[in-house]
Legacy VTK file of the C-alpha trace (Angstrom):
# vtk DataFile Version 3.0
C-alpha trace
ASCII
DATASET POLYDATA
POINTS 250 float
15.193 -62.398 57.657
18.257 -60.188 58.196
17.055 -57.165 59.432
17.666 -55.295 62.701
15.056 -54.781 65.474
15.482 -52.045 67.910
13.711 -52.745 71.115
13.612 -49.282 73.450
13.497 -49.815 77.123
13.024 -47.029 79.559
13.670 -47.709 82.783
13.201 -46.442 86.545
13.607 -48.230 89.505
13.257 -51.664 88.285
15.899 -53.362 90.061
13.591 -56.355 91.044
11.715 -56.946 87.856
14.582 -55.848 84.564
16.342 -58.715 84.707
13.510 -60.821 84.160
12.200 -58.665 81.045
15.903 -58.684 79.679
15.955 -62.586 80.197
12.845 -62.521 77.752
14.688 -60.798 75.161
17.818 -62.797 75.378
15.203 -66.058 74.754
13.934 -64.579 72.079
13.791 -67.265 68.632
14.937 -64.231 66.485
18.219 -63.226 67.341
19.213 -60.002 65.232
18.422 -57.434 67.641
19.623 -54.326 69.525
18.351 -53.448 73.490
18.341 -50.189 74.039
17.671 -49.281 77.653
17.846 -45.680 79.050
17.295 -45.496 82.474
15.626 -42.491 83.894
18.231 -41.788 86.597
17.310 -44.568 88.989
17.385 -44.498 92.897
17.998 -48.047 93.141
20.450 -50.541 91.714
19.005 -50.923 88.031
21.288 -49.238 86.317
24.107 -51.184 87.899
22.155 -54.526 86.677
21.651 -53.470 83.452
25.126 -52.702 82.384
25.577 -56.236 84.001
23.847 -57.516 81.100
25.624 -55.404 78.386
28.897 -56.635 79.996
27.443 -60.673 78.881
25.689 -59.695 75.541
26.808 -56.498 73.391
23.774 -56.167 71.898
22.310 -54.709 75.227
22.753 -50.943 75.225
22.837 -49.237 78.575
22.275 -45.079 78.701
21.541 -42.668 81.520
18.927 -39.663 80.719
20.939 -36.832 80.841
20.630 -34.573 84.306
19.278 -31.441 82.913
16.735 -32.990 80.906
13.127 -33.415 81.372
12.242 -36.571 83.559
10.297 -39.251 82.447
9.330 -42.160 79.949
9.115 -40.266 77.011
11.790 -38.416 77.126
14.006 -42.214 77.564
12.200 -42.942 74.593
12.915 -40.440 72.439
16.639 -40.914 73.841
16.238 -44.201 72.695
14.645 -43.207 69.285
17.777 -41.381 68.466
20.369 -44.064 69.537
18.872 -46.819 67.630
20.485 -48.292 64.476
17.739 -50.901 63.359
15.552 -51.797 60.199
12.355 -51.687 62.527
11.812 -50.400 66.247
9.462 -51.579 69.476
8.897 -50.157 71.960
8.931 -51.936 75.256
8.428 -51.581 79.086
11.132 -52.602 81.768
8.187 -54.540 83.646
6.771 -56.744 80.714
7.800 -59.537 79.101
8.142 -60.929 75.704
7.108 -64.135 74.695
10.058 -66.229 72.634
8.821 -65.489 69.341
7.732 -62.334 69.886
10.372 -60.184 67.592
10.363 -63.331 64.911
6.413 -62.930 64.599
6.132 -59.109 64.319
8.828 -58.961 61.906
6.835 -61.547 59.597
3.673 -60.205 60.464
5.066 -56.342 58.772
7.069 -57.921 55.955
3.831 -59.687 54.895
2.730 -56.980 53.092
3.552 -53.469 52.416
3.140 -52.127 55.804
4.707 -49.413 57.715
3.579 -50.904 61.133
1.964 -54.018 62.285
0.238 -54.246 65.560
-0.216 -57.420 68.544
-1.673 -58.281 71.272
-0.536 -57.724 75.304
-1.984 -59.790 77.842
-1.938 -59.644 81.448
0.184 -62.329 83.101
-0.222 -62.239 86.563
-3.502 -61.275 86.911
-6.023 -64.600 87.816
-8.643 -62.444 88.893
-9.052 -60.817 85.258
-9.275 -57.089 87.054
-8.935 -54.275 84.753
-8.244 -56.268 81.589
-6.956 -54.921 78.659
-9.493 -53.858 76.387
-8.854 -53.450 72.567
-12.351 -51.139 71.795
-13.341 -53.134 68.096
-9.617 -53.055 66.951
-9.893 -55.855 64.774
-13.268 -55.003 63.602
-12.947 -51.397 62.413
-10.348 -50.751 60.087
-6.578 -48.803 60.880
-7.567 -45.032 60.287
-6.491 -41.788 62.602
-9.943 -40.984 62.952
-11.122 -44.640 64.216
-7.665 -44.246 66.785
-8.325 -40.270 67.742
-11.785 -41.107 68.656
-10.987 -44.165 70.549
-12.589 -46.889 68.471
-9.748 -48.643 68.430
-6.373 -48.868 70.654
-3.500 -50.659 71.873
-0.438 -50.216 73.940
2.830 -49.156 73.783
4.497 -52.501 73.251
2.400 -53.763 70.716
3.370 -52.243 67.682
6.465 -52.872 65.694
7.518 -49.862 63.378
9.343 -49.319 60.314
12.602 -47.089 61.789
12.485 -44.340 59.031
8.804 -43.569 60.325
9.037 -43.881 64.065
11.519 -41.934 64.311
10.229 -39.380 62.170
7.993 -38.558 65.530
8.805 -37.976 69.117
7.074 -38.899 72.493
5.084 -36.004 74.009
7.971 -35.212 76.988
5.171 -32.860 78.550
2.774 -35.723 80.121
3.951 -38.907 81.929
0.233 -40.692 80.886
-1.374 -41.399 77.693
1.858 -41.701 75.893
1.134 -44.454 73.476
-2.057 -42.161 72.422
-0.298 -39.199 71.445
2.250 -40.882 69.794
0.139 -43.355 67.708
-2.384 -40.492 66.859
0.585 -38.712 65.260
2.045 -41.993 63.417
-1.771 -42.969 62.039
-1.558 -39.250 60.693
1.869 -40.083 59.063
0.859 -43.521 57.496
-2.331 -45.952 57.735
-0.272 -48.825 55.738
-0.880 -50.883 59.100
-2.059 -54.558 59.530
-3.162 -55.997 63.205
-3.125 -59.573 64.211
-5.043 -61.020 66.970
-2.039 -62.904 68.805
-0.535 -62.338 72.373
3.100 -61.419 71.619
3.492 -59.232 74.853
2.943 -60.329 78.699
2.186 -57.486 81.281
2.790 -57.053 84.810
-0.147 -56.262 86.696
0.772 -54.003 89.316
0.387 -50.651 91.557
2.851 -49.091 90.474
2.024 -47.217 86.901
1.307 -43.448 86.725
-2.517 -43.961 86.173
-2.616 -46.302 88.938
-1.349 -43.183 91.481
-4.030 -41.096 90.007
-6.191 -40.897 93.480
-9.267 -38.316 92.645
-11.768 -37.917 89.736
-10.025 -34.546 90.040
-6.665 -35.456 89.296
-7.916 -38.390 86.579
-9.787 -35.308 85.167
-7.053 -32.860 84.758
-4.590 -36.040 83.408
-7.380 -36.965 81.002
-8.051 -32.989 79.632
-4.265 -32.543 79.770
-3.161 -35.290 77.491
-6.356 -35.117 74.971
-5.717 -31.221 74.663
-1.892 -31.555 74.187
-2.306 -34.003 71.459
-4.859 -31.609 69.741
-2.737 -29.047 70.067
0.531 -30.945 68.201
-1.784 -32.508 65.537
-4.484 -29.594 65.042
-2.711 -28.400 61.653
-2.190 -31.668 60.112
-3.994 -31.284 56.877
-5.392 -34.988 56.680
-6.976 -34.553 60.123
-10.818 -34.378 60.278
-12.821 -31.992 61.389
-14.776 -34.798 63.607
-11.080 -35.859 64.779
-10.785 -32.086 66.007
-13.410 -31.998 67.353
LINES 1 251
250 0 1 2 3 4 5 6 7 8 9 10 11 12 13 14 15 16 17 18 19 20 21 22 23 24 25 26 27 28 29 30 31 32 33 34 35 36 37 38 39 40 41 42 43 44 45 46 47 48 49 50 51 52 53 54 55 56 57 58 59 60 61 62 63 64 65 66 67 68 69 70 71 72 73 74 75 76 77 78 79 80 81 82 83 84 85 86 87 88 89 90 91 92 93 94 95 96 97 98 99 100 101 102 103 104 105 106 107 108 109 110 111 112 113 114 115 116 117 118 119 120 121 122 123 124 125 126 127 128 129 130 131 132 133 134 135 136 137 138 139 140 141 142 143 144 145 146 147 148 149 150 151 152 153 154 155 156 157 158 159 160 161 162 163 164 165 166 167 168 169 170 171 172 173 174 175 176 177 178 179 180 181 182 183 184 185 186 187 188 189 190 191 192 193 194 195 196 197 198 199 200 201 202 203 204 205 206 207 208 209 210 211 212 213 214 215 216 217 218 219 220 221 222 223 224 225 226 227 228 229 230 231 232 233 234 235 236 237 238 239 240 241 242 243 244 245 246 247 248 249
């Protein structure tokens, strides 16, 4: 087990919590790795503690997004899509942490097989009042189609997957939302390749916080407008796929 994983971090204003998801990665069982972390042009001392850690361990990879470009996740992400030099990518959060044989389990879990992509599980960690847990719809009960993913019978998060390189980078984060990114981007990779295999095992631990985009969303109104505006985006980038159904489309 020689290959390369590319983990892609963005980051914004994580100065209390990325040391501890960076501390994950360094634990990690599986060693061959890259971190690349593109910080969204902080206000607070992130950035500062991040190249902190590339200083210690090269494999860290610290980058600013660019002034003039768009803000946000994404757009780090796709930033990060185009730095990275691995065999297979993840995506990851700045928040979240990974538990030590999290890259050493994915990679067997996609080489046992001929898959593209092989998907996890992400629990919450700090969470002992089980509010708003993370629900999977029947995603180990329906099998890995675009149609069961476009019409939400099955899901998962951003950090879950791991991806062969050649594919993920063949597609790029929606830069136009800041929500529902791991939808539109998965909708477009199930539309690229199926070859996918879930497990049911907690790789991923997330911080349960106030702090995410959704969580800010205060009215039905605006959860309304975010929900039309990242459904009817997707449709729009996907609508001429010719493997896409019409119930999909619909």
């Amino acid at each position: 087990m020689t290959s390369l994983i590319s983990i892609i971090i963005p980051n914004y204003n994580r100065e209390s919590l990325i040391a501890q998801t960076l501390d994950s990665i360094i634990s990690q069982t599986y060693e061959n790795w890259e971190c690349i972390i593109v910080d969204d042009i902080s206000s607070d001392n992130s950035l500062s503690i991040i190249e902190e850690y590339q200083k210690k361990d090269n494999r860290f990879k610290a980058f600013q997004r660019p002034i003039d470009s768009p803000k946000g996740a994404n757009v780090c992400r796709n930033i990060g899509l185009e730095k990275a030099a691995g065999d297979y990518i993840i995506f990851f959060d700045s928040d979240d942490l990974m538990t030590k044989n999290h890259l050493e389990r994915k990679l067997n879990l996609i080489c046992s097989g001929d898959f593209n992509f092989a998907v996890t599980k992400t629990e919450y960690f700090n969470n002992p009042d089980n509010i708003e847990q993370i629900y999977y719809q029947c995603l180990f009960e329906f099998p890995i189609t675009a149609d069961h993913f476009i019409q939400k019978r099955i899901c998962w998060l951003t950090c879950d997957p791991i991806i062969k390189s050649k594919i993920a980078k063949s597609i790029r984060f929606t830069e136009k939302n800041q929500s529902a990114e791991e939808y539109n981007y998965f909708v477009k990779l199930l539309l690229v390749t199926e070859k996918g295999k879930f497990k049911n095992q907690v790789l991923s631990l997330r911080r349960f916080h106030n702090e995410s985009y959704q969580a800010n969303l205060k009215s039905s109104i605006e959860i309304a407008k975010n929900n039309f505006n990242y459904y009817y985006d997707t449709y729009i980038e996907v609508k001429n796929y010719g493997n896409i159904t019409k119930d999909s489309k619909k």
